[in-house]
C-alpha positions in Angstrom: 32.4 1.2 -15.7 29.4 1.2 -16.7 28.7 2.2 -20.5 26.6 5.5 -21.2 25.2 7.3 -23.9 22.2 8.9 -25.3 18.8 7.2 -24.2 15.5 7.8 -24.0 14.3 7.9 -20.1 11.0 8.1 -18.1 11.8 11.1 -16.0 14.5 13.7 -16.1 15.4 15.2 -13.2 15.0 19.0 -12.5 18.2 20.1 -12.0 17.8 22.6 -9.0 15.7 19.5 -7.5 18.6 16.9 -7.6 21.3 20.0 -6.3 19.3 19.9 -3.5 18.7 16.3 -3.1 22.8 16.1 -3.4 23.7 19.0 -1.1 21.2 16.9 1.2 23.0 14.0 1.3 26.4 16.1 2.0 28.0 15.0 -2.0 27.7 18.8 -3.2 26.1 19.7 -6.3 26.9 17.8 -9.6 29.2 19.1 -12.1 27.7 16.9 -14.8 24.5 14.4 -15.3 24.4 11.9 -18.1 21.7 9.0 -18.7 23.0 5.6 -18.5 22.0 3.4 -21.3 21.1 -0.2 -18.9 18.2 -1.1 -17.8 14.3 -0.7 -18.7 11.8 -0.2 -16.0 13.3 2.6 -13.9 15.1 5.7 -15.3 19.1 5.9 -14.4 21.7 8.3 -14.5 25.3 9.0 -13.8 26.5 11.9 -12.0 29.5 13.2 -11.3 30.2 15.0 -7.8 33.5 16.7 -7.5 33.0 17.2 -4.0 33.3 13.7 -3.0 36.4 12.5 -4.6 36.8 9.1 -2.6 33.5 8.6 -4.8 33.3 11.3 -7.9 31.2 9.2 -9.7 27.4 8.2 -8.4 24.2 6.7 -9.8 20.9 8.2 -9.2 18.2 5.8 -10.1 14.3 7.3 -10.3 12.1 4.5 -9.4 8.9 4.1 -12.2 5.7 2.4 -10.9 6.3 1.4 -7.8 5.1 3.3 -4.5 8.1 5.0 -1.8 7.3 2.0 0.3 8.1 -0.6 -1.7 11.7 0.8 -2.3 12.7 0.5 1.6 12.8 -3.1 1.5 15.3 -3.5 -1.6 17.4 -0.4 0.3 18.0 -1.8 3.7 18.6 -4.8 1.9 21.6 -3.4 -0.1 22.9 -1.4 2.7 22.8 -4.7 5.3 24.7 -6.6 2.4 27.2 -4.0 1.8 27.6 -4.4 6.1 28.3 -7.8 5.6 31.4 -7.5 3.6 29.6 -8.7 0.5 29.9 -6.6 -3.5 26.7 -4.4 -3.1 26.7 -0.9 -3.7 25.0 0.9 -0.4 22.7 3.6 -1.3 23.5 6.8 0.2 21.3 7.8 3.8 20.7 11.2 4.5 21.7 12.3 8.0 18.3 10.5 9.5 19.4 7.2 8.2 17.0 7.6 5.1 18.5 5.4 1.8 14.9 6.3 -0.4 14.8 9.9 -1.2 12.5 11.4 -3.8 12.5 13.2 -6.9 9.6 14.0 -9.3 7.7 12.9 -6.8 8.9 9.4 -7.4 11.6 6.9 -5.2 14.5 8.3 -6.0 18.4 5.8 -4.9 21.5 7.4 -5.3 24.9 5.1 -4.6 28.4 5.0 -5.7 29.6 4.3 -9.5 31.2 0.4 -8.7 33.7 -0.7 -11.2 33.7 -3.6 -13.2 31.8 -4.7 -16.3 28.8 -6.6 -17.7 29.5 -9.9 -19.0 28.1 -11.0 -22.6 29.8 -14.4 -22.7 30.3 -15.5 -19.0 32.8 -18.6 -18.2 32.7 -21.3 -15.7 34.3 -19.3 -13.1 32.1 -16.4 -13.6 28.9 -18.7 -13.1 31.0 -19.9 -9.8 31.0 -16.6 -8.4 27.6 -15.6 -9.0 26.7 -19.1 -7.1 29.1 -18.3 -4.3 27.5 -14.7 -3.9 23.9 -15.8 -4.0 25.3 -18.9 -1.4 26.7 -15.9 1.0 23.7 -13.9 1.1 21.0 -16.8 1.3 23.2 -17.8 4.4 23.0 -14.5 6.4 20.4 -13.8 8.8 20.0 -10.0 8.6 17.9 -7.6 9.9 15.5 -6.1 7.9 12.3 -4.1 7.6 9.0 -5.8 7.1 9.6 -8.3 4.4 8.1 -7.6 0.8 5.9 -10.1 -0.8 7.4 -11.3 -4.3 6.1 -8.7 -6.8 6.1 -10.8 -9.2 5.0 -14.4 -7.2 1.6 -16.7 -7.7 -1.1 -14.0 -7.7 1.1 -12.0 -10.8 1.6 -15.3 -12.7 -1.8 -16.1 -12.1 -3.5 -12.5 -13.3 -0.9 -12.5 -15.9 -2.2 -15.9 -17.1 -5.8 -14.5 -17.4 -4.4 -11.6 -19.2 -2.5 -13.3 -21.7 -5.3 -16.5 -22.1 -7.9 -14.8 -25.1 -5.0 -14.6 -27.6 -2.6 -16.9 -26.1 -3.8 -20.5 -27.7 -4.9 -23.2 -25.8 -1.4 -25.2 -25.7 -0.2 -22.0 -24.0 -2.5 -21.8 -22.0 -2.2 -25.1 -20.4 1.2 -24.4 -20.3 1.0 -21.5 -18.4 -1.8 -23.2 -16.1 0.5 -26.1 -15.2 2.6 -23.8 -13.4 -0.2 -22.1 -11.9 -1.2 -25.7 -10.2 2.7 -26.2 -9.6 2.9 -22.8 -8.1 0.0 -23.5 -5.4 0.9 -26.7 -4.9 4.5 -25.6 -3.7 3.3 -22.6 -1.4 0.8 -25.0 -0.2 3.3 -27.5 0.9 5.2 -24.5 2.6 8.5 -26.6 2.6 10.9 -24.7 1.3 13.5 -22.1 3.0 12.5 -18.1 2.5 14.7 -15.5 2.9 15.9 -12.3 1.1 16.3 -12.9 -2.6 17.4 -10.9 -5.1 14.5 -12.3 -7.7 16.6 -10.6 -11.1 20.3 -11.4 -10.8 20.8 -11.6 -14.5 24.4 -10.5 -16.5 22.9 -7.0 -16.6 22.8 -6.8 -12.8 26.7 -8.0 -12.3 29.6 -6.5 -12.6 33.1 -8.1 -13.1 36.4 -6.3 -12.6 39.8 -8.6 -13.3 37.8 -11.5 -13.8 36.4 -11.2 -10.3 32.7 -10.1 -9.1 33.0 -6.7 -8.1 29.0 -5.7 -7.7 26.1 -7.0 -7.5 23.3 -4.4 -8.7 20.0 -3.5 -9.2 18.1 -4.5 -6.3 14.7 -3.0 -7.0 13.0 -6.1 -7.4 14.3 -7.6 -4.3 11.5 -9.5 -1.9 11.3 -12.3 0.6 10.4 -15.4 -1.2 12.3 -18.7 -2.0 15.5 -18.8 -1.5 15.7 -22.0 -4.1 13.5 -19.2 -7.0 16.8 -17.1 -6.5 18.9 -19.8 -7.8 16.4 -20.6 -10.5 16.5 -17.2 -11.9 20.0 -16.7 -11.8 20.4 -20.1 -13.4 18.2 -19.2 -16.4 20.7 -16.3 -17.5 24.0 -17.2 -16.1 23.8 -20.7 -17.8 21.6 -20.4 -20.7 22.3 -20.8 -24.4 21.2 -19.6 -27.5 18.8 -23.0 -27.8 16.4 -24.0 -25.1 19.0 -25.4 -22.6 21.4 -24.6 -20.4 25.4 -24.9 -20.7 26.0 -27.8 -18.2 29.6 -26.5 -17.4 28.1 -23.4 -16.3 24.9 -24.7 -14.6 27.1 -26.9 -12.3 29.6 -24.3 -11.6 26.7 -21.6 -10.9 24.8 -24.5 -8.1 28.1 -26.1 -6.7 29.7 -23.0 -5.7 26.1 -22.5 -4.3 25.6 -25.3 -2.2 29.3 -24.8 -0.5 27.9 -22.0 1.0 24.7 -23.3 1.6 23.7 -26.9 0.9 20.5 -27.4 -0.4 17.8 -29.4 1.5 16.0 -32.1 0.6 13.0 -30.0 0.1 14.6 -28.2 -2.3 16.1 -30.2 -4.5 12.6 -32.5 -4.7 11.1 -29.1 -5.8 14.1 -28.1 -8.0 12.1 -29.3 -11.4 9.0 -27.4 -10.8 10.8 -24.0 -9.3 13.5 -24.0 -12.4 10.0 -23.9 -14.8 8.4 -21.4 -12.5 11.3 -19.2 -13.0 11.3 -19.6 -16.4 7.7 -19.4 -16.9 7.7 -15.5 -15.1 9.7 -14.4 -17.5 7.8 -16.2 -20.9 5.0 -14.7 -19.5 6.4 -11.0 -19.2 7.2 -10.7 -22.0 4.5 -12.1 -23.5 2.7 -9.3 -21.5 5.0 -6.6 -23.0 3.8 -7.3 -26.0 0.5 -6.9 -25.8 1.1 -3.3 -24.8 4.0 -2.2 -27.1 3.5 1.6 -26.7 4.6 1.6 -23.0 8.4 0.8 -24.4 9.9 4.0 -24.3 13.3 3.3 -23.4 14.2 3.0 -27.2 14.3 -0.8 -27.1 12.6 -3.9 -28.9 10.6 -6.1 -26.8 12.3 -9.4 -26.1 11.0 -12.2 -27.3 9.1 -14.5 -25.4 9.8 -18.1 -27.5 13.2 -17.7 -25.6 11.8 -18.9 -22.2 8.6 -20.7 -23.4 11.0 -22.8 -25.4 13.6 -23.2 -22.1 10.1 -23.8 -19.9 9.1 -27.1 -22.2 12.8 -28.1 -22.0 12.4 -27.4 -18.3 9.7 -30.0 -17.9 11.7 -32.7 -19.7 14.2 -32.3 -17.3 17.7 -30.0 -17.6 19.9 -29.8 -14.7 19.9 -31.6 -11.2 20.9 -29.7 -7.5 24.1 -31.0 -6.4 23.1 -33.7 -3.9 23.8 -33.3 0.2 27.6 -33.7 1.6 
C-alpha cells in the first residue's frame, strides 16, 4: 500500500466539506483522514470509508495550480484506461458522470487505494512491464475530451530557458538552446505519432504487487503530445543509474516490451536521439527552476538536484540507447 505519515501539505480539507463531497459520491462519510507522504505538487490524502467495503480505503488528491479544466482531460483519461482492462485507478463520478469535484475551491480526484508498492531498485522485468503498459495504452484509440496541450512542451522549455539564462552560464545556456532548436525543428517536421501520454511515469507513479504492475498512477500531468516523449520519459527513470547513463538491461527490456505492442516507426526512431535529450532536458531545467524559488517547497522536501539530468542530457547527445529496430 501506499506508505503514509506526517507531511506537510498545501491544503487541508475542511472536514464537513469532504463529508459532503463523500456522501455525494454515495462512499459515506470518512471514519479517518491521513496525509500521504508521495508526491510534491498536489496535496494527497488517504481516507478510509467504512461504508464502502469492496473499497474501504480511497485517495482524495487536491489539485495545486492548475485550473478545474485542465483536470478533465487527465480524468477521462484514467477512467477510459481503467475501461480498457488496463492497471489505472478510475476516479470516482458523481451520479452526473462528473470524475473532477472540488474542494477548497480547487480540483479535487477521489479513487480507490490500489495495492502494490513503489519500486526503489526495479529489475529487467519490472522495466518490461512498464514498456508493455505504456505499448497498450499508446495502442488504443479512445475517446476523449478535447486533447490538452503538453503543459510542459516547447513554449515551457522555451520561457523556462529565458528564466533560467541570467544566472545559468553560457555553456548551459547553449545547452538548453540546442534543444530549443531541436524541439522546433521536430514539431516543425510534424512526423511523429500523437496520442494520449502519460508525460510523468516515473517509480513514484507505479505500483507493483507480487512482482507484477498493479497501477499505474498519478495522471495529473497527462496531455496529448508524442507518443515517442512518453517513452523518453519513462526511460529516463525506469533505466537510469546513479552516473549519467542508463542500465542497458533495463533500457532494452523497458523499449522491447514496448515495441511488441506497438512498433516504433521510422519517424520515430530517426528522432529517438533528439526526443530522449528533450525529455531529459525538461526535467534539468525544472529543477533548475525550483531552485531559483526555494521558498515555494513546502512539502518538507529538498530540491532535487539538477546535475542529475544535465549530466544524463550531455550523455544523451553522445548517444545512449537505440529503439529496437522494425519486425
Amino acid at each position: 500500500m501506499h506508505p503514509v505519515s506526517l507531511m506537510a501539505v498545501y491544503t487541508t480539507p475542511d472536514p464537513e466539506e469532504l463529508a459532503a463531497l463523500c456522501r455525494h459520491l454515495g462512499l459515506g462519510a470518512p471514519s479517518a483522514i491521513a496525509p500521504v507522504a508521495a508526491g510534491v505538487e498536489n496535496s494527497t490524502w488517504l481516507l478510509t470509508l467504512p461504508a464502502t467495503p469492496s473499497a474501504d480505503r480511497w485517495v482524495l488528491t487536491i489539485v495545486e495550480n492548475r485550473e478545474f479544466s485542465e483536470i478533465l482531460y487527465p480524468a477521462a483519461l484514467c477512467a477510459a484506461l481503467h475501461h480498457a482492462g488496463l492497471p489505472v485507478p478510475p476516479p470516482r463520478a458523481d451520479v452526473a458522470g462528473n470524475r473532477v469535484h472540488r474542494l477548497a475551491g480547487k480540483p479535487a480526484l477521489l479513487v480507490p487505494l490500489a495495492p502494490g508498492e513503489h519500486l526503489s531498485a526495479p529489475l529487467p522485468e519490472h522495466c518490461a512491464a512498464i514498456g508493455d503498459f505504456l505499448g497498450r495504452m499508446h495502442a488504443l484509440r479512445l475517446a476523449l475530451p478535447a486533447p490538452r496541450a503538453n503543459p510542459f512542451g516547447r513554449a515551457w522549455l522555451e520561457r523556462t530557458a529565458a528564466a533560467l539564462a541570467p544566472d545559468f552560464g553560457a555553456a548551459n545556456n547553449a545547452l538548453l538552446a540546442r534543444q530549443c532548436d531541436h524541439y522546433r525543428r521536430l514539431e516543425a517536421a510534424d512526423a511523429l505519432p500523437r496520442g494520449p501520454i502519460h508525460a510523468d511515469l516515473f517509480r513514484d507513479n507505479a505500483l507493483f504487487s507480487a512482482g507484477r504492475l498493479s497501477a499505474v498512477i498519478d495522471f495529473h500531468s497527462a496531455c496529448h503530445d508524442w507518443l515517442l516523449l512518453d517513452v523518453a520519459i519513462a526511460l529516463h527513470d525506469w533505466a537510469g543509474t546513479v552516473g549519467d547513463a542508463l542500465d542497458t538491461s533495463r533500457a532494452h527490456a523497458l523499449l522491447h516490451a514496448y515495441a511488441g505492442q506497438r512498433p516504433f516507426t521510422r519517424d520515430e526512431r530517426r528522432a529517438w536521439p533528439d526526443v530522449l535529450c528533450l525529455a531529459a532536458a525538461r526535467f534539468w531545467a525544472s529543477r533548475a527552476l525550483a531552485l531559483l524559488a526555494p521558498g515555494e517547497e513546502i512539502t518538507g522536501r529538498a530540491p532535487k538536484d539538477p546535475e542529475e539530468f544535465r549530466a544524463r542530457l550531455l550523455a544523451c547527445e553522445r548517444g545512449l540507447v537505440e529503439l529496437p529496430s522494425a519486425g
